[in-house]
SEMIRO-440677 format. One record per atom (N, C-alpha, C, O): residue in three letters; x negated, y negated, z. Coordinates in steps of 0.05 Angstrom, whole numbers, plus 5000, padded with zeros to 4 digits. Atoms other than C-alpha are relative to their C-alpha. Layout:
REM residues N
ALAXYZ
...
REM end
This chain:
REM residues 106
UNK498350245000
UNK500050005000
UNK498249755000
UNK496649675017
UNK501550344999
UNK497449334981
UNK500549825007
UNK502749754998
UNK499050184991
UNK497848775015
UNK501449975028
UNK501849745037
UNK498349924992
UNK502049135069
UNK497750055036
UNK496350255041
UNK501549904968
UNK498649045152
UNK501850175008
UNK504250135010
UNK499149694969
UNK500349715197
UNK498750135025
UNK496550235029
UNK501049934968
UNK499349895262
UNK498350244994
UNK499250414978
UNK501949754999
UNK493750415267
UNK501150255008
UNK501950195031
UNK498549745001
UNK496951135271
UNK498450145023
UNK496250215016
UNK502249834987
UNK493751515341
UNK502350165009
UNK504650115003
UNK499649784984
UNK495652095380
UNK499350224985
UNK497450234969
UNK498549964976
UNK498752635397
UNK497849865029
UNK495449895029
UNK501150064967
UNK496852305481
UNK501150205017
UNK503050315005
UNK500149864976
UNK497652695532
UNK501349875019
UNK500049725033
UNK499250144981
UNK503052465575
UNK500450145029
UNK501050375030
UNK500549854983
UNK502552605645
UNK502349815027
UNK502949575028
UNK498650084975
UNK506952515712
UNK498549895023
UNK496249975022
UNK501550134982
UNK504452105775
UNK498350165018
UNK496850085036
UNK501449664976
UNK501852915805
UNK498550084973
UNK497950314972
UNK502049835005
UNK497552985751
UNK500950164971
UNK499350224953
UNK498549745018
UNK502453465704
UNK500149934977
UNK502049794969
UNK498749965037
UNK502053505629
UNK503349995000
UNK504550205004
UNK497349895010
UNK509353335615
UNK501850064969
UNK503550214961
UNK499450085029
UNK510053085542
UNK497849974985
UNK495650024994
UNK501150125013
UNK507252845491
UNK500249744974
UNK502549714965
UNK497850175008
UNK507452235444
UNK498049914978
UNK495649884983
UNK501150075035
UNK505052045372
UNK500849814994
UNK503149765002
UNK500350305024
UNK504551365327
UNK499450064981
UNK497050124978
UNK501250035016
UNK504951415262
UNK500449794984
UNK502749814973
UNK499950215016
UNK503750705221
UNK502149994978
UNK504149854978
UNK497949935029
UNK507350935151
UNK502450015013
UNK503250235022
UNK496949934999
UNK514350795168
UNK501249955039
UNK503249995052
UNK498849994964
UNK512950585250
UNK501750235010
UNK503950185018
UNK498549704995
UNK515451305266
UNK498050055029
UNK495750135026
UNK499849794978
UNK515051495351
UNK499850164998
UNK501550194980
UNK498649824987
UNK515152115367
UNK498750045029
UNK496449975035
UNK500149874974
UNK516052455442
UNK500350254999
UNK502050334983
UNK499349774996
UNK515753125461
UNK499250145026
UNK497050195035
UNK500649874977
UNK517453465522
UNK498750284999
UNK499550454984
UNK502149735002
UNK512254035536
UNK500750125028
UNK499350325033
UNK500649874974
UNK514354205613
UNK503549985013
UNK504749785017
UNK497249994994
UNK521454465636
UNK499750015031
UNK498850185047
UNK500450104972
UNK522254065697
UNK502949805006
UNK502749655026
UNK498750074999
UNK528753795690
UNK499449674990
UNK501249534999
UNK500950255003
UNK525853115666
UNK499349894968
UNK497850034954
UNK500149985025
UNK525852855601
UNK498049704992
UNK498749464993
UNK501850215012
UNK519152445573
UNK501849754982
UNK503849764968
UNK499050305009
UNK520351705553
UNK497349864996
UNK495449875012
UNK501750235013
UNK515851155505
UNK501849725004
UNK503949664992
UNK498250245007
UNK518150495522
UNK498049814990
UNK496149755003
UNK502250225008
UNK514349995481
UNK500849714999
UNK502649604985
UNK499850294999
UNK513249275505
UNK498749784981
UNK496649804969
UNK501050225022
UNK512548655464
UNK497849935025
UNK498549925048
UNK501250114972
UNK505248405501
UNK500349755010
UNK500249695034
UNK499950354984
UNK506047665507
UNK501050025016
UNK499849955036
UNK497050014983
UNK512747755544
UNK501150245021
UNK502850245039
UNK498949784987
UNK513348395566
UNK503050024991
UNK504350075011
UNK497649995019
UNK519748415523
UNK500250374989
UNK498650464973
UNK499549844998
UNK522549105526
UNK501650044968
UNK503849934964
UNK498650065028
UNK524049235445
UNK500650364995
UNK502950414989
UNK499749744999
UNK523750025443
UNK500150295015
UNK498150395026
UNK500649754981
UNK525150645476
UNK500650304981
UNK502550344966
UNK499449775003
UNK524151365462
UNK499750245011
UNK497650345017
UNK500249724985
UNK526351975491
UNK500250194991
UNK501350194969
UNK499749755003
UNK525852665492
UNK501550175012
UNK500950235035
UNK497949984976
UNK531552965517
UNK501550244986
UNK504050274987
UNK498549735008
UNK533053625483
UNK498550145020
UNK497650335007
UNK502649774991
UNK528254015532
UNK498550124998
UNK498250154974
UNK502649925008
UNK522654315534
UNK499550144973
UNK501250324967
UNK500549895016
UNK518954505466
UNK501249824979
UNK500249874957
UNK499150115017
UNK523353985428
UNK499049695005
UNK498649595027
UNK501450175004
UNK520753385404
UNK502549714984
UNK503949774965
UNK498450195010
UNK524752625389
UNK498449774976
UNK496849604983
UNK501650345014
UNK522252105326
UNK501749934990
UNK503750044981
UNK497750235003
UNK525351485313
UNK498149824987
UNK495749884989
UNK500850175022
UNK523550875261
UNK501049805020
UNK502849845037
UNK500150234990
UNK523050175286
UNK498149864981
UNK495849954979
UNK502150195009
UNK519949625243
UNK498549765021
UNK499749595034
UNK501550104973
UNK514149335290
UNK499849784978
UNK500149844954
UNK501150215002
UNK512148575278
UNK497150044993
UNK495950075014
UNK501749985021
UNK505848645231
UNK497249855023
UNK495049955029
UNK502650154984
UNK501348165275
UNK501049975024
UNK499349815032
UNK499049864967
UNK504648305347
UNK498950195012
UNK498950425002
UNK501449824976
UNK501248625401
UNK502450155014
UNK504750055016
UNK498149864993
UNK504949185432
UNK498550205024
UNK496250305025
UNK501849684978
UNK503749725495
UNK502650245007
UNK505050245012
UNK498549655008
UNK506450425492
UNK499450015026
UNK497250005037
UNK500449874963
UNK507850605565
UNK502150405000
UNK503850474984
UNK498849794997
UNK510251315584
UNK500449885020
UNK499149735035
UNK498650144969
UNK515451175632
UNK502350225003
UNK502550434990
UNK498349854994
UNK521351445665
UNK500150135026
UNK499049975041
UNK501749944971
UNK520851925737
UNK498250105001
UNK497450244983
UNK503950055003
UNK514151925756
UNK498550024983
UNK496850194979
UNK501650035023
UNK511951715703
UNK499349714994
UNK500849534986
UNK500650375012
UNK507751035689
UNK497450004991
UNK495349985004
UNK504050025007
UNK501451065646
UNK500549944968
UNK501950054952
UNK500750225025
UNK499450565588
UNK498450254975
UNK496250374973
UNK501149765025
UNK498351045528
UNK498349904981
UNK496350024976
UNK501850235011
UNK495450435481
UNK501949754994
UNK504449734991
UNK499250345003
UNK496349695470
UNK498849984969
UNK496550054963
UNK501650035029
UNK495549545393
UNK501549804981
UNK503849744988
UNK498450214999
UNK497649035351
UNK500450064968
UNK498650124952
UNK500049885032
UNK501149185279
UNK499349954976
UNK500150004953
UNK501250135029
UNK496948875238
UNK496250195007
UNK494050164996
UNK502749874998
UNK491249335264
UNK498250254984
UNK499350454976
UNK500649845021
UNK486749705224
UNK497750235014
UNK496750405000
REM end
């Protein structure tokens, strides 16, 4: 694509609970701003990406995983091209900054 800034594409991360526990996991891919989550640990709890706008802390996206374990949720959102953003795993016990990136990153 020419001409066209996108957020840098990382994972799968390793999302983990406040004890330590592998619960999910959670992917970025640039082409098409496509989340995904996937719960890996049947614990009655279902992994969550909520991603903040950074200036503001402006709550613009959430995604869960909420079929149970072994199933996996992706969802499309068009991110702001030169906007900074932070991917938090959240939800119960769950609070850890997965990455901060901004969609014009290469």
């Amino acid at each position: 694509m020419s001409g066209v800034a996108e957020a840098k594409s990382w994972g799968p991360y390793a999302m983990e609970n406040i004890y330590g526990q592998k619960v999910g996991t959670a992917k970025f891919v640039a082409n098409g701003d496509k989340l995904t989550v996937c719960d890996t640990r049947a614990d009655s709890y279902a992994p969550k990406v909520k991603v903040y706008r950074h200036s503001d802390k402006k709550l613009v996206w959430t995604v869960t995983a909420n079929l149970g374990k072994g199933w996996c949720v992706t969802s499309s959102k068009n991110l702001g091209e030169t906007t900074k953003y932070e991917f938090w795993n959240s939800g119960s016990n769950m609070n850890q900054l997965l990455r901060t990136t901004t969609a014009g990153a290469s």
